[in-house]
Structures are given as structure tokens and as C-alpha cells.
C-alpha positions in Angstrom: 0.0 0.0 0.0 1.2 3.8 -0.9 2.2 6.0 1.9 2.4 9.8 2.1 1.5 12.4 -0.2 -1.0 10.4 -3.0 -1.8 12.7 -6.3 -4.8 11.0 -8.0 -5.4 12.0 -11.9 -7.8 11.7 -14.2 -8.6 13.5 -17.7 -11.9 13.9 -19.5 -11.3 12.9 -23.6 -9.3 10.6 -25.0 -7.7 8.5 -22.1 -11.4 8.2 -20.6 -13.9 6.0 -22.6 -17.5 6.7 -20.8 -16.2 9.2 -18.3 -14.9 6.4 -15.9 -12.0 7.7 -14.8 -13.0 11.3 -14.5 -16.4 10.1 -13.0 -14.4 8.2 -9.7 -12.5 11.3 -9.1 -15.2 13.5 -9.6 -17.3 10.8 -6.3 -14.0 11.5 -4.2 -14.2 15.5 -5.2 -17.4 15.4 -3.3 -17.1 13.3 -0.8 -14.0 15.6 0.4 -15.6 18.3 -0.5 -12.7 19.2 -2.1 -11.5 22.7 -3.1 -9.4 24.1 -6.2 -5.7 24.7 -4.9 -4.1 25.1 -8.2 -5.4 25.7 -12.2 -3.8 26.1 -15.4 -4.7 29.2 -17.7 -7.3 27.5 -20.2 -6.4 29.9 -23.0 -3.1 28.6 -23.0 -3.7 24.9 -23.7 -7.4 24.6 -25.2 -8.9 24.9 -28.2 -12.5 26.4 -27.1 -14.2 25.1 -30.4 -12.5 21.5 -29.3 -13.7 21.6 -26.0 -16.6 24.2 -25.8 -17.3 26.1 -23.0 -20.2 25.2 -21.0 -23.0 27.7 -20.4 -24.6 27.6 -16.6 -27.0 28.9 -14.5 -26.4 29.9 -10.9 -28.7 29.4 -7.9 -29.7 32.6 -8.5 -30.3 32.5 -12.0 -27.4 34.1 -13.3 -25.9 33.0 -16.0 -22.1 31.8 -16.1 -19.3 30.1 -18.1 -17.3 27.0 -17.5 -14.6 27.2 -19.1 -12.6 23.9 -19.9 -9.5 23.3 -18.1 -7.3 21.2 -15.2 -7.7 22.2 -11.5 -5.6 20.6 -8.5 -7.6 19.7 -5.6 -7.4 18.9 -2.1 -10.0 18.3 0.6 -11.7 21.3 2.7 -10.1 21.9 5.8 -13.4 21.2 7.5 -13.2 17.5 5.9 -9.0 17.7 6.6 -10.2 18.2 10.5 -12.3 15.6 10.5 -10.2 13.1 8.9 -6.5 14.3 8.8 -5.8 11.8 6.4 -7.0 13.1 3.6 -4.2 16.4 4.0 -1.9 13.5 2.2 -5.0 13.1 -0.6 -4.6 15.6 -4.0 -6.8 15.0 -7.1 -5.5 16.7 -10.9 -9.0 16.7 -12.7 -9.3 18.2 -16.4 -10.2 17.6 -20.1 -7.1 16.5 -22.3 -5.7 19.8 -24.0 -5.4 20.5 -27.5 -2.0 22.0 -27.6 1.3 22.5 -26.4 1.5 19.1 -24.6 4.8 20.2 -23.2 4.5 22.9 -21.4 1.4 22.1 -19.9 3.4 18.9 -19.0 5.6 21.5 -16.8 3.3 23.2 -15.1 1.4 20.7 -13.6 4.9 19.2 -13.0 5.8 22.5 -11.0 2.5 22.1 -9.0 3.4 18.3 -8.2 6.5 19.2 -6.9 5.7 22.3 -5.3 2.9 20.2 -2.9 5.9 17.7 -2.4 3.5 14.5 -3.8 5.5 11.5 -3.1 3.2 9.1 -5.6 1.1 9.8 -8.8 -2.0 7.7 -9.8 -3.5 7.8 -13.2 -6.4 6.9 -14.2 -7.4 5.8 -17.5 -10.7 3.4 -19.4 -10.9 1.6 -22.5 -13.6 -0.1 -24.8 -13.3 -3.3 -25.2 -14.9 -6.4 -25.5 -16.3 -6.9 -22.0 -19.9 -7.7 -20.4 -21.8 -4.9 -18.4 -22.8 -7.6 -15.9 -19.7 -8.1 -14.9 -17.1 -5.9 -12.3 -15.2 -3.7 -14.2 -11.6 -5.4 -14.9 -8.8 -3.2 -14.1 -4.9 -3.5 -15.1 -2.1 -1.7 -13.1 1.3 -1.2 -14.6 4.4 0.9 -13.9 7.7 1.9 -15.0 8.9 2.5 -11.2 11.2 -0.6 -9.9 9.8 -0.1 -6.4 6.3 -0.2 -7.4 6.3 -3.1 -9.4 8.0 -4.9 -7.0 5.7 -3.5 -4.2 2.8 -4.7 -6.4 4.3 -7.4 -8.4 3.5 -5.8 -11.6 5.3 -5.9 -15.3 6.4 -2.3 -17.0 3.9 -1.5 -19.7 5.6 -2.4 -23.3 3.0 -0.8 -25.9 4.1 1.7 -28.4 1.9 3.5 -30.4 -0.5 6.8 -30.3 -0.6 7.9 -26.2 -2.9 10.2 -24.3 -1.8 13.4 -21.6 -1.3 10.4 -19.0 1.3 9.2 -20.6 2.7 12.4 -21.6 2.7 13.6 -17.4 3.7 10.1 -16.4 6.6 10.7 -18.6 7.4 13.9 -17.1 7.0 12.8 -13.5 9.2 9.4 -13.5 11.9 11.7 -15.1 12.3 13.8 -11.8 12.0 10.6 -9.8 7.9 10.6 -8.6 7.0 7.2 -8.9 3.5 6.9 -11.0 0.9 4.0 -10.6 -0.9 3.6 -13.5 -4.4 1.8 -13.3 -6.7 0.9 -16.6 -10.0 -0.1 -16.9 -11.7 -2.0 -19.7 -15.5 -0.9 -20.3 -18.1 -2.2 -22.7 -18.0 -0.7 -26.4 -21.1 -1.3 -27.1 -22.6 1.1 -24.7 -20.3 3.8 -25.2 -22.6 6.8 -25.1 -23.7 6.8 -21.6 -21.4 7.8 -18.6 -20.3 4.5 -17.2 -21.1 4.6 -12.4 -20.5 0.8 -12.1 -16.7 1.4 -13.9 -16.1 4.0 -11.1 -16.8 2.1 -8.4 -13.9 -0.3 -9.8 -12.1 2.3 -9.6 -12.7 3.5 -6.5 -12.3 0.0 -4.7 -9.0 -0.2 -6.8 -8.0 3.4 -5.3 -8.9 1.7 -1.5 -7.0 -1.3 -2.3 -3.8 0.7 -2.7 -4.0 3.8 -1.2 -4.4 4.3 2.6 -7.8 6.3 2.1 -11.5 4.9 1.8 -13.9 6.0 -0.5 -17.8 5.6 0.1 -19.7 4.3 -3.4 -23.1 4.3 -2.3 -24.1 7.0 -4.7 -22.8 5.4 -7.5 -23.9 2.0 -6.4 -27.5 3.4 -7.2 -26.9 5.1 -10.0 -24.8 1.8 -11.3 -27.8 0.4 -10.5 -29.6 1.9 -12.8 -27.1 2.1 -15.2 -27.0 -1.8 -15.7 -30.7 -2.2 -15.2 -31.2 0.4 -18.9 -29.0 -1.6 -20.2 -30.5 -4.9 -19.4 -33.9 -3.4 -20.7 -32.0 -2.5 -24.1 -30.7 -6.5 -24.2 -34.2 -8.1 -23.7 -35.6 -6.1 -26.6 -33.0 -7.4 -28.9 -32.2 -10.9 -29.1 -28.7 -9.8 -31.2 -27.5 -7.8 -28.4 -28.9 -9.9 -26.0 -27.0 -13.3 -27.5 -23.9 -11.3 -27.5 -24.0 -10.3 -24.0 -24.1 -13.9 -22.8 -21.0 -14.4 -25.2 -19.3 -11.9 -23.5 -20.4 -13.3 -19.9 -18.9 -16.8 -20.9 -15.6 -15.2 -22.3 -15.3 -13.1 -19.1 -16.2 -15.9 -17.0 -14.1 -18.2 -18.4 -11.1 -15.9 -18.0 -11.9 -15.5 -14.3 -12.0 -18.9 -13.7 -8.4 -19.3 -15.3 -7.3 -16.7 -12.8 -5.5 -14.9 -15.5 -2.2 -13.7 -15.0 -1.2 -10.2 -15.2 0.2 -11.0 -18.6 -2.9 -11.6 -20.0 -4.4 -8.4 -19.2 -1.4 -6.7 -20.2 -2.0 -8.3 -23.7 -5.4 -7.3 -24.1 -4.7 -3.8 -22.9 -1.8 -3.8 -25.5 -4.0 -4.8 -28.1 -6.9 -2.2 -27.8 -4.2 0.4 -27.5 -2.7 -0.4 -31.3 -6.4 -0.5 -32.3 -7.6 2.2 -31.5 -7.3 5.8 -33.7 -4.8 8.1 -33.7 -6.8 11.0 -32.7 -7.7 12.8 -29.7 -11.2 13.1 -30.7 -11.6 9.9 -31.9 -13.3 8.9 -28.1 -15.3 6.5 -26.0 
């Protein structure tokens, strides 16, 4: 398990097929009531008719702009005093930018090392070919010695087209801040809808190596429903609903082989090469 300072990241686009990623560390934003700490200048990294910004109303009617971008979180100090834990816990939320990869790289670099973070965690989902009966199968990898041998994992060996998490897990390991990398495979064929049972993987995922617990009983319900849409969808067409079970058997099958890391690593590798060389081109 990680000790001290824990950066968690997650980006909306590319490196997040039906928001599961960002949709786990959007549950923890609000559990800890977290606050921004940190922000990059949007107009230095997006292209606004990429990522649009969003036009909100207040509580009081009045109308307001979100504008893409990356924050750096931490927990209120009210939640901090309650659980002084979560002092150690920082969240890096955005959407993928559109430009100058770089130096956006730095300056979330600067804010990493100016908060001291001893240990990065990146989050990441895929489509593939995977029930949505079944718990969301997640694969960890690294490129640190001492987490792979803490974890017993393999160094990732794909090449190919990569998303910002690879960029800023680049650009952390090369000033020695080890990064955990976590991916999680989610069905394809119901890649249109925001994904709650796929974040509660990853937030038991996040309790199984981090020192911090995260509560998933608002997702649980909306997973819940989630599943049961989807289930609705299947028994009103028997094409669907004969692949599903395919995909149960495959899955089940593979669980009762206990599959070895290897496996998964494959599989990941695989989808990776598959998939288009474009930012936009997303889950």
C-alpha cells in the first residue's frame, strides 16, 4: 500500500472512454468536498471550439461560463479536521488539452513538486470487448522498480499513439515521482452513456492501494440503474442480448483461469494499437 502524499489524476477525452475515470475522481471530489488549490490558464492549452465552453446557470439565475481546463484539488479543511488523512490526498481533474502538450506537462509538473507529492495515480478506461454484468476489470502497470516490485507488476511495453497520462507520467518518473498507473476496460457497445459501475472499480482499486476509503453508495444506485437500462436494451433485442451472454462466458471463463497479469497486459496492449490516432476519436 502507498504511503504519504497520493496525487490521483484523471482526464476527460481521450484517455477516458464513458467518463470512468474522470467520473471516480469526480465521487471523491465530493465526498472531500474538495476545493481548487491550483489551475492552469485554459487559453493557454485549449482549443475552445474542441472543448466548448459550457454555459450555466447559478442558484440565482445568473448565467455563467465553465470554461474547460485542469484544477488541482485537495480536501476542505473542515473535511481535513475531521479526517486528517486526507491532508496527504490531491486530485488533478481536467479535459485532455489540445496543444502544447509540453508545457502544460511543466506546469502541472511544478505544481506536483511544489505540494511535495511523493506518488502519482492515473487513471485511464478503455472499450473493449467486455460484459456490463460483470465488475469492471482493471490493469495496473508501472515503469517504477519499487512499485512493481511493491505490487508485483510488469512495465507496460506498448508503443503507439498515447494520451496526456502518458505524456505527465513521462514527465513525473523523469524527476523521480514514482507513477501507478491503473486501466479499466468498459463495454464498447454502450459507449454513449457515462459509465457509475466502472467507477466504483475504480474506487475500490484506489482503497486497495491507497491508505484512504472512499464511500460508493451514490454510485452503487446510479450503477444500478445504469445496468438495469441496459438490461432493458438486451431483452428487446435478441442480437444484443445473445452477445451479452457471449461476453459473460468469455469473461467468466477468463476468471476462472485466474488470469495472470500478462494476460491483461495483452489485451490492454492490443486495444491500445487499435484504436485511432486521434484525440477526438473517443469512448
Amino acid at each position: 500500500m502507498l504511503s504519504g502524499r497520493i496525487l490521483v489524476v484523471a482526464f476527460e477525452g481521450w484517455n477516458d472512454a464513458t467518463e470512468a475515470a474522470s467520473g471516480a475522481v469526480k465521487a471523491i471530489a465530493e465526498q472531500i468536498q474538495a476545493m481548487t488549490i491550483d489551475a492552469v490558464d485554459p487559453e493557454d492549452y485549449y482549443d475552445f471550439q474542441f472543448s466548448r465552453p459550457m454555459l450555466e446557470l447559478d442558484e440565482d439565475g445568473n448565467r455563467t461560463l465553465s470554461w474547460p481546463g485542469t484544477e488541482l484539488m485537495q480536501a476542505s479543511k473542515e473535511q481535513i479536521a475531521k479526517i486528517p488523512a486526507l491532508d496527504d490526498l490531491y486530485l488533478l481533474i481536467g479535459t485532455e488539452p489540445s496543444r502544447r502538450w509540453l508545457s502544460f506537462a511543466g506546469e502541472v509538473l511544478e505544481m506536483v513538486q511544489d505540494r511535495e507529492i511523493d506518488y502519482v495515480i492515473m487513471l485511464g478506461a478503455m472499450l473493449a470487448d467486455v460484459p456490463h454484468t460483470r465488475p469492471m476489470q482493471v490493469f495496473r502497470s508501472s515503469q517504477n522498480p519499487a512499485l512493481r516490485e511493491l505490487f508485483d507488476l510488469e512495465p507496460s511495453r506498448y508503443e503507439g499513439p498515447v494520451g496526456i497520462l502518458t505524456v505527465l507520467s513521462q514527465a513525473f518518473e523523469a524527476e523521480g515521482i514514482p507513477v501507478l498507473s491503473l486501466w479499466g476496460s468498459v463495454p464498447h457497445y454502450v459507449h454513449n452513456t457515462s459509465n457509475p459501475k466502472a467507477a466504483i472499480s475504480f474506487l475500490s482499486e484506489l482503497t486497495s492501494v491507497t491508505p484512504f476509503a472512499f464511500d460508493s453508495d451514490t454510485l452503487t444506485e446510479l450503477a444500478f440503474e445504469w445496468e438495469r437500462s441496459i438490461d432493458e436494451m438486451a431483452e428487446s433485442d435478441e442480437e444484443m442480448a445473445a452477445y451479452v451472454t457471449q461476453l459473460e462466458t468469455s469473461r467468466d471463463e477468463l476468471d476462472s483461469q485466474q488470469a495472470s497479469g500478462d494476460a491483461l497486459a495483452k489485451e490492454f496492449e492490443r486495444y491500445l494499437r487499435q484504436r485511432p490516432d486521434s484525440p477526438g476519436d473517443q469512448g
